[in-house]
N, C-alpha and C positions, 0 to 999 in steps of 0.2 A: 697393872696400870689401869687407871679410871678410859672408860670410853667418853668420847667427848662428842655431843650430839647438838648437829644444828636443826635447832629445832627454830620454826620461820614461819610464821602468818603475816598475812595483810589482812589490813580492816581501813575500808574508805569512811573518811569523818571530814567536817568543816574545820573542825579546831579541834589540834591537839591539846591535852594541856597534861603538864610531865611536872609530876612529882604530889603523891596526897598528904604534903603537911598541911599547915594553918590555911597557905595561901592556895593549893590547888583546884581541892574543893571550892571556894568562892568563885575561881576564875571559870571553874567548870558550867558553874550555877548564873552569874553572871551571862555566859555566850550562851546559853540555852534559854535567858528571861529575857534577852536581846535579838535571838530568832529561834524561838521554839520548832519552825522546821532544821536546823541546823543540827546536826549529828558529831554529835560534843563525846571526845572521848578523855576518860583520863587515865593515864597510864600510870601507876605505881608499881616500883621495884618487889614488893615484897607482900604478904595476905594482909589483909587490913588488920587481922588480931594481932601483929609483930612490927608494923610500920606507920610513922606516919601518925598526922595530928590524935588520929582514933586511939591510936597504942600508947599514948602520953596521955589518955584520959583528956584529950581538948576539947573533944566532940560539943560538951556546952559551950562552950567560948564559940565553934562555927554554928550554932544553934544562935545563941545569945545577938552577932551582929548581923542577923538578918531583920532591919528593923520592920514591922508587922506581919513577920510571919511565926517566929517562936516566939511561944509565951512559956513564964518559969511555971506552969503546969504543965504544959507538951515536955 
């Protein structure tokens, strides 16, 4: 039988933001361009290489709607 481990941290932040699809990142990016002192965390279930807008190849698409900061050279 598998051992079953509670494994438990805390981390103090202003804004959580739960979940790195399409929308996560933005929100994350957002509350940190709206108070750069604020301690913005974003929590994703799984490594960024198997979850999430990155792991579906979207990463241009949250590049693309940031308008004046990515250009299709960066």
């Amino acid at each position: 039988m598998d051992e079953i481990h509670d494994a438990t941290s805390e981390i103090a932040c202003d804004v959580l933001v739960i979940g790195g699809g399409t929308a996560g990142p933005m929100a994350a990016l957002k509350a940190k361009l709206r108070n750069p002192k604020a301690r913005v965390v974003l929590l994703e279930k799984a490594n960024v290489k198997r979850s999430g807008a990155i792991a579906m190849g979207m990463d241009g698409l949250n590049n693309a709607v940031i308008p004046g900061y990515a250009t299709p050279e960066r």
